[in-house]
Gaussian input, Z-matrix of N, CA and C with variables (Angstrom, degrees):
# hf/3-21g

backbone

0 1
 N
 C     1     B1
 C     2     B2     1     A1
 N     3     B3     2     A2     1     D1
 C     4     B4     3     A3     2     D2
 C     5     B5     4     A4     3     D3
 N     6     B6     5     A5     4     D4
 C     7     B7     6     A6     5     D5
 C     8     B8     7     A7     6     D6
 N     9     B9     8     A8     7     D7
 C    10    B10     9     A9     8     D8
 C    11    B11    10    A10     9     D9
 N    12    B12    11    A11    10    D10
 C    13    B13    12    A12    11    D11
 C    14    B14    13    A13    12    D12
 N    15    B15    14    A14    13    D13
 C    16    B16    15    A15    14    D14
 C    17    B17    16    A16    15    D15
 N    18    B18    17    A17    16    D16
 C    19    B19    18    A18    17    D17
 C    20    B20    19    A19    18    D18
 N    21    B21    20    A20    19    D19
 C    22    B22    21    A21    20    D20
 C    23    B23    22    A22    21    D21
 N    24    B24    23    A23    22    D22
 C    25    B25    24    A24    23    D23
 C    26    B26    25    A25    24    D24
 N    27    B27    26    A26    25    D25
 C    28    B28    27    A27    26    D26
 C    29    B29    28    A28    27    D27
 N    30    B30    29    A29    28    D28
 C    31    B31    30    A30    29    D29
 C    32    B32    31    A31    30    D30
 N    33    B33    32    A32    31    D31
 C    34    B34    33    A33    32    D32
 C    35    B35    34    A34    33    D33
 N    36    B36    35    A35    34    D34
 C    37    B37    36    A36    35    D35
 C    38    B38    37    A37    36    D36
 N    39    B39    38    A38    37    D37
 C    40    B40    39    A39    38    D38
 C    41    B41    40    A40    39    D39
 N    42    B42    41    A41    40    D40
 C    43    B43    42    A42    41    D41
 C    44    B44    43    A43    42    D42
 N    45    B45    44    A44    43    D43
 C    46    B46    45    A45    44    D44
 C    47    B47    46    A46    45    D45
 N    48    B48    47    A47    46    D46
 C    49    B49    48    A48    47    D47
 C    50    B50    49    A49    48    D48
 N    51    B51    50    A50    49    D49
 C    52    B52    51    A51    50    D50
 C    53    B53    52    A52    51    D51
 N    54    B54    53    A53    52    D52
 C    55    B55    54    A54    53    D53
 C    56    B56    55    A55    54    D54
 N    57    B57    56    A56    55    D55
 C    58    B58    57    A57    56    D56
 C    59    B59    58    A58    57    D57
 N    60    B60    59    A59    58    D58
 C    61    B61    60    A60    59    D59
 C    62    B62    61    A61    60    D60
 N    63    B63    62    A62    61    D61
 C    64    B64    63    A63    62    D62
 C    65    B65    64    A64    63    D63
 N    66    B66    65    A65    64    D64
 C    67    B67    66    A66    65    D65
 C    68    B68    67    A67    66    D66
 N    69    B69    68    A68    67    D67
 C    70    B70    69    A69    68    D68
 C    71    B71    70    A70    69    D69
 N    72    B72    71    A71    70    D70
 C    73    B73    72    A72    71    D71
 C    74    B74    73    A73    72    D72
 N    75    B75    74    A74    73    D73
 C    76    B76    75    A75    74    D74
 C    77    B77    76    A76    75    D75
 N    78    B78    77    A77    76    D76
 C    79    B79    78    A78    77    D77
 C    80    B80    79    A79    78    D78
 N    81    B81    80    A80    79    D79
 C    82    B82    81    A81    80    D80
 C    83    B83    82    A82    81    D81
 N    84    B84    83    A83    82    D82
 C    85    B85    84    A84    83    D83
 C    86    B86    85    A85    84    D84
 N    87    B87    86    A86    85    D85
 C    88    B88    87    A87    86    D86
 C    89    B89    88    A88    87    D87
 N    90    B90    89    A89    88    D88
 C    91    B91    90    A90    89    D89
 C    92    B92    91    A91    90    D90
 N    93    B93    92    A92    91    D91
 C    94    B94    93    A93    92    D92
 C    95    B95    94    A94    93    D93
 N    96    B96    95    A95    94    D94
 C    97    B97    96    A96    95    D95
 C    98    B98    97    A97    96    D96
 N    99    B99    98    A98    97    D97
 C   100   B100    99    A99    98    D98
 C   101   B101   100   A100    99    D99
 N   102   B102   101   A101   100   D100
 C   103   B103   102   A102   101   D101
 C   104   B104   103   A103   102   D102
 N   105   B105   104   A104   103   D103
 C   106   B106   105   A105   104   D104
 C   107   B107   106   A106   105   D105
 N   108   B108   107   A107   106   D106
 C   109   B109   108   A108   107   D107
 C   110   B110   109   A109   108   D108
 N   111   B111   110   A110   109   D109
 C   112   B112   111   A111   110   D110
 C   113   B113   112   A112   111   D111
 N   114   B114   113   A113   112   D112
 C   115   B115   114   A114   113   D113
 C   116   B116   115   A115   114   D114
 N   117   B117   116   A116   115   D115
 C   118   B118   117   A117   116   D116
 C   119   B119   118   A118   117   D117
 N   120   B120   119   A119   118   D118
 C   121   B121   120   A120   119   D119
 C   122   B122   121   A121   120   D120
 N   123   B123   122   A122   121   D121
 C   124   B124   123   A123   122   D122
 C   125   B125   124   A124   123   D123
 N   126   B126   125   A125   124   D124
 C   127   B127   126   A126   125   D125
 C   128   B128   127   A127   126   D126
 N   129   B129   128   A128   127   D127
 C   130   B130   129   A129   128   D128
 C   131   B131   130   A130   129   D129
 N   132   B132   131   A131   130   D130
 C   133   B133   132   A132   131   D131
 C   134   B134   133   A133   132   D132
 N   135   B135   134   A134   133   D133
 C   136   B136   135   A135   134   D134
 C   137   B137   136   A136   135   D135
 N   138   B138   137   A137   136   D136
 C   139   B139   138   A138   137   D137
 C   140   B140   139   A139   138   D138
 N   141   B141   140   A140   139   D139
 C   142   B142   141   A141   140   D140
 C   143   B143   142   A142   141   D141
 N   144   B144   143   A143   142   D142
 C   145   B145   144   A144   143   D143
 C   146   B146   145   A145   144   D144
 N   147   B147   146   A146   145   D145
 C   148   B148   147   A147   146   D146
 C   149   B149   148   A148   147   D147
 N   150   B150   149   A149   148   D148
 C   151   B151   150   A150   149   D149
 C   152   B152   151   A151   150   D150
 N   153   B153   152   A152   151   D151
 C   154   B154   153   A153   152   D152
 C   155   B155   154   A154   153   D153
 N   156   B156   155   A155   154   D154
 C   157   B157   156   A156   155   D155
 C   158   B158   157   A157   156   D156
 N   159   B159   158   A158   157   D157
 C   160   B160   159   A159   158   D158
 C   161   B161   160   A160   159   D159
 N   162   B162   161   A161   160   D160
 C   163   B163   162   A162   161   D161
 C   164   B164   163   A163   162   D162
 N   165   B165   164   A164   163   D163
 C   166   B166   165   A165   164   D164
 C   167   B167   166   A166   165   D165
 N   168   B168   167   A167   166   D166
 C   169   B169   168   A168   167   D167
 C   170   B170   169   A169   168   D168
 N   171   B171   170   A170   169   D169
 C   172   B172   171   A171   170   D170
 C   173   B173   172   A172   171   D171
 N   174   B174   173   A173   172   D172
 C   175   B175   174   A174   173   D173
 C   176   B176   175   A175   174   D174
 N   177   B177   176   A176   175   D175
 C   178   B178   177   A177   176   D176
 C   179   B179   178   A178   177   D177
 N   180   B180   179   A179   178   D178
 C   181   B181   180   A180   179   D179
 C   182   B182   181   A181   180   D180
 N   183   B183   182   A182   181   D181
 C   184   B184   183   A183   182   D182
 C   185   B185   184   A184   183   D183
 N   186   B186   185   A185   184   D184
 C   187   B187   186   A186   185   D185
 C   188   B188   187   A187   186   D186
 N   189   B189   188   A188   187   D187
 C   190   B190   189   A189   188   D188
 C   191   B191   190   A190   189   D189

   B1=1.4370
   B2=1.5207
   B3=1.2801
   B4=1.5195
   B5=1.4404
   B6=1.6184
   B7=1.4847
   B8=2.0415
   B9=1.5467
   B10=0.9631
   B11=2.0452
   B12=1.1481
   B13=2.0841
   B14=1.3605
   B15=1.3265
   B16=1.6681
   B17=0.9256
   B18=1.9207
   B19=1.0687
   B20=2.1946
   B21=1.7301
   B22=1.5995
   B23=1.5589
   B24=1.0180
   B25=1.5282
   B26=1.7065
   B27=1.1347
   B28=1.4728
   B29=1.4280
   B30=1.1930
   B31=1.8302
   B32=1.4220
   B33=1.4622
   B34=1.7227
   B35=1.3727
   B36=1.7868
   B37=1.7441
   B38=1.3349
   B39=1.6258
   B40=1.3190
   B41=2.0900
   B42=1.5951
   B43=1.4556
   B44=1.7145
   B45=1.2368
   B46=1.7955
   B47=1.4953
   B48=1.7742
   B49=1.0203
   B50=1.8304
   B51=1.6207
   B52=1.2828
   B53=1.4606
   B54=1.4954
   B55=1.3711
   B56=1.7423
   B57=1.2905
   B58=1.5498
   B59=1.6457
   B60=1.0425
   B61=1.4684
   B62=1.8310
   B63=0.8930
   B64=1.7186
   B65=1.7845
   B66=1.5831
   B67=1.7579
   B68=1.0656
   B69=1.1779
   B70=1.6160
   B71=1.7142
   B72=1.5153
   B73=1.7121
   B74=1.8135
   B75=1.2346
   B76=1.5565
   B77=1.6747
   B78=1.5504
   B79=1.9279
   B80=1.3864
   B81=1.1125
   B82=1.3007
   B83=1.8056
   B84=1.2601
   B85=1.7498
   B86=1.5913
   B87=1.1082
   B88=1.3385
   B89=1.7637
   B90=1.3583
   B91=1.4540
   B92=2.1719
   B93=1.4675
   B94=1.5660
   B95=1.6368
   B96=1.4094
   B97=1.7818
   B98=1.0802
   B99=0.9299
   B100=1.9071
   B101=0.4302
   B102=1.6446
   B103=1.7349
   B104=1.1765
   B105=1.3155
   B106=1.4275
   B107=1.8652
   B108=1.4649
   B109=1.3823
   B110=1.7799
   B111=1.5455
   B112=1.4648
   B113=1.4362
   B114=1.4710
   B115=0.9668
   B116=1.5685
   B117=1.8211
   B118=1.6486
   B119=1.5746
   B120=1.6225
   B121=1.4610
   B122=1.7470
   B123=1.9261
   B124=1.3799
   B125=1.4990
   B126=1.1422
   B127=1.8679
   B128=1.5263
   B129=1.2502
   B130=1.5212
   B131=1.7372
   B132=1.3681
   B133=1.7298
   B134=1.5635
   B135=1.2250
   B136=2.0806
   B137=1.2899
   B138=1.2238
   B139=1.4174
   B140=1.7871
   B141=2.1281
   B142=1.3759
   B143=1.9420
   B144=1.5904
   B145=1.4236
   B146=1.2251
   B147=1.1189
   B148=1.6832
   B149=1.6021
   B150=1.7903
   B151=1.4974
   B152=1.3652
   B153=1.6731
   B154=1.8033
   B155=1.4815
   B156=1.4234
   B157=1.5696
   B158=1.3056
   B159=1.4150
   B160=1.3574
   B161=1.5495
   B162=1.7306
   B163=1.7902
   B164=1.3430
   B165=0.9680
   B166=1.8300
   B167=1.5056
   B168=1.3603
   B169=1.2247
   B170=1.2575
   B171=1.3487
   B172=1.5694
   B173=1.2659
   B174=1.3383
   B175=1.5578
   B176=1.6249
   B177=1.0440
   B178=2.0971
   B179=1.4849
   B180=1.3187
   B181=2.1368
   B182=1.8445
   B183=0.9046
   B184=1.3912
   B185=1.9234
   B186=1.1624
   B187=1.1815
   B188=1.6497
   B189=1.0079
   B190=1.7820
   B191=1.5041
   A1=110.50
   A2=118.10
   A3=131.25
   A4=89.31
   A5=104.57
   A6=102.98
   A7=110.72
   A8=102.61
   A9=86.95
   A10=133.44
   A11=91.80
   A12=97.77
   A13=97.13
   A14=156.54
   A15=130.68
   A16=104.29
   A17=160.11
   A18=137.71
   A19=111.70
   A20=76.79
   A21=106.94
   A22=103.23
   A23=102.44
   A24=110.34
   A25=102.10
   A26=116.99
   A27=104.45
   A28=90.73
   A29=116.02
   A30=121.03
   A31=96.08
   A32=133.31
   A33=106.55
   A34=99.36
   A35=117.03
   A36=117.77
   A37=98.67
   A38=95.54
   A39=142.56
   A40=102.00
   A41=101.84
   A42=97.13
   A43=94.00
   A44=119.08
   A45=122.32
   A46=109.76
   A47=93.17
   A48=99.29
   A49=139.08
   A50=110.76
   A51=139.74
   A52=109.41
   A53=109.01
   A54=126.08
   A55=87.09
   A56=128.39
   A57=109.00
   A58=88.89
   A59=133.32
   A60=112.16
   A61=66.54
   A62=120.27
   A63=117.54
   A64=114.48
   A65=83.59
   A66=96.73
   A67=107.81
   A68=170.05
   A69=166.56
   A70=96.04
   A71=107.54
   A72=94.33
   A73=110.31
   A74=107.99
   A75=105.68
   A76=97.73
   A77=102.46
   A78=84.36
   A79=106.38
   A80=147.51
   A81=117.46
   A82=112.29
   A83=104.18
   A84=104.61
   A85=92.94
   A86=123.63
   A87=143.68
   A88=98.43
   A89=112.85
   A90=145.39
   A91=87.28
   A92=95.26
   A93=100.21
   A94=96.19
   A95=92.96
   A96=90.46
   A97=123.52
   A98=134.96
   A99=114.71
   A100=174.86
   A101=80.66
   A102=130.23
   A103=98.67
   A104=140.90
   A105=129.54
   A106=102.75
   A107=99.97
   A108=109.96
   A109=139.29
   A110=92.62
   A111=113.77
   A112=87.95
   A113=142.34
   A114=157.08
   A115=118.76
   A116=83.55
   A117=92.79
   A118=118.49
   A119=99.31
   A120=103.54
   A121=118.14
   A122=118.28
   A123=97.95
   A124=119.19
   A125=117.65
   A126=137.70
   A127=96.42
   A128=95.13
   A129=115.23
   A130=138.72
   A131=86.24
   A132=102.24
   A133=85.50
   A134=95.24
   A135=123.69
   A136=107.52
   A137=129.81
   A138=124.15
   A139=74.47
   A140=71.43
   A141=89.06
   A142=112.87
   A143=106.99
   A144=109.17
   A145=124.59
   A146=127.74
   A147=133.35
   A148=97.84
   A149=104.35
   A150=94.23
   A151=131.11
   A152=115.01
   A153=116.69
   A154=111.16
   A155=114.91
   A156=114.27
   A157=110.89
   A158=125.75
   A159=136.95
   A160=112.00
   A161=103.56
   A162=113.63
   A163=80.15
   A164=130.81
   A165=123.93
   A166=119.95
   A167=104.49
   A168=109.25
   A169=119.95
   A170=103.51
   A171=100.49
   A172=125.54
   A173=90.48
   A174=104.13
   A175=128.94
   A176=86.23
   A177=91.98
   A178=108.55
   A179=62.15
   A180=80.74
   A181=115.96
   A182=111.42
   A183=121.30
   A184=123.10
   A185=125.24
   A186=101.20
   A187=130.60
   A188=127.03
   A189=145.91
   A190=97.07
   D1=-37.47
   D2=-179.63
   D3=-51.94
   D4=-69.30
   D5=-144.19
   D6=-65.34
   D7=-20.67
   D8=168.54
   D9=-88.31
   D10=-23.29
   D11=154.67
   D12=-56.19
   D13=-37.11
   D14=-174.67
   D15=-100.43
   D16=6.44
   D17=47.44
   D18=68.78
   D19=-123.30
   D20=171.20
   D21=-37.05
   D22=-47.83
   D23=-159.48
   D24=-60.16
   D25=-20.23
   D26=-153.69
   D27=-106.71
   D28=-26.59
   D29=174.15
   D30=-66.38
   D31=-35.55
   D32=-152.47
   D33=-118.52
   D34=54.02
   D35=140.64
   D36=69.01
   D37=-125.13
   D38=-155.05
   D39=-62.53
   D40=-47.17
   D41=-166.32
   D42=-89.25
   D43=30.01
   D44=173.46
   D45=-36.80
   D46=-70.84
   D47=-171.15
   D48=-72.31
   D49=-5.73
   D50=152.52
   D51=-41.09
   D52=-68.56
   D53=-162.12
   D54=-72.65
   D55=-69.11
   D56=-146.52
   D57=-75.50
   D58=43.63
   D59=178.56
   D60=-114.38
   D61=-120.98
   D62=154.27
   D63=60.31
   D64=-76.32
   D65=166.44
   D66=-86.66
   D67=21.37
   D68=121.63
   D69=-57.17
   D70=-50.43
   D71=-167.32
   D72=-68.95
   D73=-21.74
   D74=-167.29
   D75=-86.81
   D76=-37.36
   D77=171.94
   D78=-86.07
   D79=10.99
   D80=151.24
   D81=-86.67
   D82=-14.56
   D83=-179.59
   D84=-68.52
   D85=-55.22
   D86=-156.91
   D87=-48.56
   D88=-53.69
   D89=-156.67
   D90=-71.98
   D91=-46.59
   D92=-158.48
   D93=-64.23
   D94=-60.11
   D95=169.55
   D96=-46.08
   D97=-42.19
   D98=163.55
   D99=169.27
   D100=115.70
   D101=152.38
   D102=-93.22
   D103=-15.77
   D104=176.38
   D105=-63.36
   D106=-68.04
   D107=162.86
   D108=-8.24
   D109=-69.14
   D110=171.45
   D111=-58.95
   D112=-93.76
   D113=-146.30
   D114=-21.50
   D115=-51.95
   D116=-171.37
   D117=-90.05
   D118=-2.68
   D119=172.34
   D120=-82.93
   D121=113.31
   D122=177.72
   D123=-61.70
   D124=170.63
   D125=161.47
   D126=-48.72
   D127=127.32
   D128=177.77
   D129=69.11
   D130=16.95
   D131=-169.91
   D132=-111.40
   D133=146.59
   D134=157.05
   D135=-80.11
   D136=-169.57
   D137=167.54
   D138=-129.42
   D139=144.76
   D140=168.79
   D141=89.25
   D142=-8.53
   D143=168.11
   D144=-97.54
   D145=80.37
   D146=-158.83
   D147=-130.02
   D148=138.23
   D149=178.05
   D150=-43.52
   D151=-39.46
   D152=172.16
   D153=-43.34
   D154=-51.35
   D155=173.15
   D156=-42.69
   D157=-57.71
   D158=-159.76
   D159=-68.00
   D160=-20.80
   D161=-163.87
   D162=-92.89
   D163=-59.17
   D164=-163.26
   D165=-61.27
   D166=-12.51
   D167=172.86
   D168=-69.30
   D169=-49.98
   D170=173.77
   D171=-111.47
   D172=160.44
   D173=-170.11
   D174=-119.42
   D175=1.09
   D176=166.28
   D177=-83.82
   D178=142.15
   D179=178.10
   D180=-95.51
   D181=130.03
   D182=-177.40
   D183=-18.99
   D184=97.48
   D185=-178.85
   D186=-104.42
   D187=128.67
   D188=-158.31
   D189=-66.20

């Protein structure tokens, strides 16, 4: 999507500088997310490995 706003951007002149102000704000949002990402992930976790994952997986019931 970036690459195509700098793209557009270079066809439409006058509103250049509109548009790349535009695409500067979404890659730095882009950029903020993640590092938000990394951030909130601890050391040594996958995403998506949480005991509920691990309980739903299986399906045998305990045997005595």
């Amino acid at each position: 999507m970036i690459a195509d706003l700098k793209d557009v951007s270079k066809a439409l002149g006058e509103k250049k500088f509109k548009l790349d102000r535009v695409t500067q704000a979404l890659v730095l949002e882009e950029e903020a997310v993640a590092v938000e990402n990394e951030e909130g992930q601890p050391e040594g976790t996958a995403t998506g490995d949480n005991v509920e994952d691990q309980l739903e997986d299986t399906d045998e019931s305990p045997t005595i």
